[in-house]
C-alpha positions as CSV (number, residue, x, y, z in Angstrom):
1,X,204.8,-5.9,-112.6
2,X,202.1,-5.4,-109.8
3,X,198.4,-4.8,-110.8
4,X,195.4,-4.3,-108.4
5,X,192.2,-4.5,-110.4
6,X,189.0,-3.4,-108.9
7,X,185.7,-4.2,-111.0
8,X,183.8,-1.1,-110.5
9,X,180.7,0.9,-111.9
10,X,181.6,4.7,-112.4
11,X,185.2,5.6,-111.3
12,X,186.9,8.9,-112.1
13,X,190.6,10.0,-111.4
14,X,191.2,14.0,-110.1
15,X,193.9,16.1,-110.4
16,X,194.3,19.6,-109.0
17,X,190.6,19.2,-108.2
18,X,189.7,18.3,-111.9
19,X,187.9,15.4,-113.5
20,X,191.2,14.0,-115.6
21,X,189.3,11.0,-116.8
22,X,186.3,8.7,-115.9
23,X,184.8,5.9,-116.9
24,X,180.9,4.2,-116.4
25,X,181.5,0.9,-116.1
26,X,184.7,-1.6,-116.1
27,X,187.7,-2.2,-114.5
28,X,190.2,0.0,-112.3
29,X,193.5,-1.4,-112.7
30,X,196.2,0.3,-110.6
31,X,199.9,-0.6,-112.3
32,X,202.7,-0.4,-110.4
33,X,206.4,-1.2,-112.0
34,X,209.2,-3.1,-110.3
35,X,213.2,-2.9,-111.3
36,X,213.3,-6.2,-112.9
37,X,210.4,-6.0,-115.2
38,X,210.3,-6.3,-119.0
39,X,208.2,-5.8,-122.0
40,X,207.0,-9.4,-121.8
41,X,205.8,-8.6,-118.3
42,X,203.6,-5.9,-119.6
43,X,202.3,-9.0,-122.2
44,X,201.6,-11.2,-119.7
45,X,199.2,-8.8,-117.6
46,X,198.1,-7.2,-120.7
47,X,196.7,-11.1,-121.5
48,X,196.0,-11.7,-118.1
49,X,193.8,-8.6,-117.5
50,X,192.0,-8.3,-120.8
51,X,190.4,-11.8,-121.0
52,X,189.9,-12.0,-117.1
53,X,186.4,-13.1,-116.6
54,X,185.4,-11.0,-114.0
55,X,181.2,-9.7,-115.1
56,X,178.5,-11.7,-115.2
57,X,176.0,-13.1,-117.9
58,X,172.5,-12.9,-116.5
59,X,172.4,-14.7,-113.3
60,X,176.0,-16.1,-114.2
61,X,178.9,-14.3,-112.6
62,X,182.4,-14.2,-113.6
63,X,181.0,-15.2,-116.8
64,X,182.6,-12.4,-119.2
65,X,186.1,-10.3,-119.8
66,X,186.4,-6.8,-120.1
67,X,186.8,-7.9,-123.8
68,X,183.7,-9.3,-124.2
69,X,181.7,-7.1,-122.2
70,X,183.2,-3.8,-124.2
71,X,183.5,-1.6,-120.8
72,X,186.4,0.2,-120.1
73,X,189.6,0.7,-118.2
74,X,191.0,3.6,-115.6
75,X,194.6,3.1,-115.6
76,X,196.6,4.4,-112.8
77,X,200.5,4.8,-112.7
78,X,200.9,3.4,-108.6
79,X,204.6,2.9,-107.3
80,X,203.3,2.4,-104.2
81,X,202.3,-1.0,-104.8
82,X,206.1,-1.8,-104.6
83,X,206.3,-0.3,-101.0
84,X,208.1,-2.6,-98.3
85,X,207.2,-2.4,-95.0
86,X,209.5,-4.8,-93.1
87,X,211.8,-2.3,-91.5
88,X,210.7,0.7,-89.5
89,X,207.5,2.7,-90.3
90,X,208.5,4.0,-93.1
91,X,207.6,2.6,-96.2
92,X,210.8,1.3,-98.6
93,X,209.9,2.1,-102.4
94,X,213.3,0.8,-103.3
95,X,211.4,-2.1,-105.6
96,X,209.8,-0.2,-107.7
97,X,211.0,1.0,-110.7
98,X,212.1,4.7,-111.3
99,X,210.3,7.1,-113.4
100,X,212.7,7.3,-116.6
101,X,211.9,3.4,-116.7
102,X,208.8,3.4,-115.2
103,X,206.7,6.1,-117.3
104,X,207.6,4.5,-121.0
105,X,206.5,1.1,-119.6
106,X,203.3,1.9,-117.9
107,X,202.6,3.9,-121.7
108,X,203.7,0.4,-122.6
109,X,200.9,-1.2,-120.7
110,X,198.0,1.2,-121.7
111,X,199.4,0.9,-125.7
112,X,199.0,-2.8,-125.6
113,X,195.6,-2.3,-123.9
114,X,194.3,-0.5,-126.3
115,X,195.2,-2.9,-129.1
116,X,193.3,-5.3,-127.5
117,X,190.2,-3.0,-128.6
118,X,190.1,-1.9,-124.6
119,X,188.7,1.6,-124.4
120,X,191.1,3.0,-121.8
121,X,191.3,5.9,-119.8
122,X,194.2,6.9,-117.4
123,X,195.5,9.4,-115.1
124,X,199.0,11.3,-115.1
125,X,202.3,9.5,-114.5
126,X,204.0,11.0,-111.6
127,X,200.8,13.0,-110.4
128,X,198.9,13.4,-107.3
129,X,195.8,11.4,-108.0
130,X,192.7,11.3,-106.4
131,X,191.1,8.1,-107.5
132,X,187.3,7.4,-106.7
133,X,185.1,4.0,-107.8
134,X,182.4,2.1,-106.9
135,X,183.6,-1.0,-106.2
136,X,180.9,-3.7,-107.4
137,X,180.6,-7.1,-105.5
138,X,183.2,-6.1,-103.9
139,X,185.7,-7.7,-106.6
140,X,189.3,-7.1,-106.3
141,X,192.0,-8.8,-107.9
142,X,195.8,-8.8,-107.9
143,X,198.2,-10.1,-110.3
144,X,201.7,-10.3,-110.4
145,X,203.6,-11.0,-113.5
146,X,206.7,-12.8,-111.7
147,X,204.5,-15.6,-110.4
């Protein structure tokens, strides 16, 4: 599993030119699902993400985690993050995981979120999203289970 996470102030996610979900302040994490991955690579983000220290504490950054801080999460379904580009100009999706495995994992992922205590908010598997955040510091991070 793939995740970019972006530590933002208010970000929302649109679809068919409707506020789906949105969230003040906390993280946008963008989840995208490979062929090879397993629950315990959902775990090992799910860990990863939730005690990531990634706000500050007064004049101390990268001091809290999303746990501590009690902000939440925009989860986004993103396939794209599997995209190859080495051959033509095409991109190559064949990495990432299709939809009948992909959707009950990425439910996977925001489930095990939430038992963490996250409040989490998310778009629509499958659907054209448009995502918008302010990205603070700028802080983005990416993760990937396999290494």
């Amino acid at each position: 599993m793939r995740a970019v996470i972006q530590k933002s102030g208010k970000a929302n996610v649109e679809i068919n030119n409707q506020i789906h979900s949105e969230i003040e302040s906390g993280l946008v994490i963008l989840v995208g699902i490979n062929n090879d991955d397993t629950s315990a690579d959902i775990d090992y983000l799910v860990e990863k993400i939730s005690n990531l220290r990634l706000f500050e504490e007064g004049e101390k950054h990268f001091e809290k985690s999303i746990l501590d801080t009690k902000k939440e999460a925009l989860i986004i379904s993103q396939f794209t993050l599997y995209a190859s580009c080495e051959k033509g100009r095409r991109p190559d999706f064949n990495q990432a995981a299709k939809p009948e495995i992909a959707k009950p994992m990425y439910q996977e992922f925001i489930n095990k979120m939430k038992e963490k205590g996250i409040k989490v908010k998310t778009g629509i598997f499958g659907a054209m999203m448009n995502v918008t955040l302010r990205n603070e510091g700028p802080i983005t991070i990416i993760i990937n289970s396999k290494s």
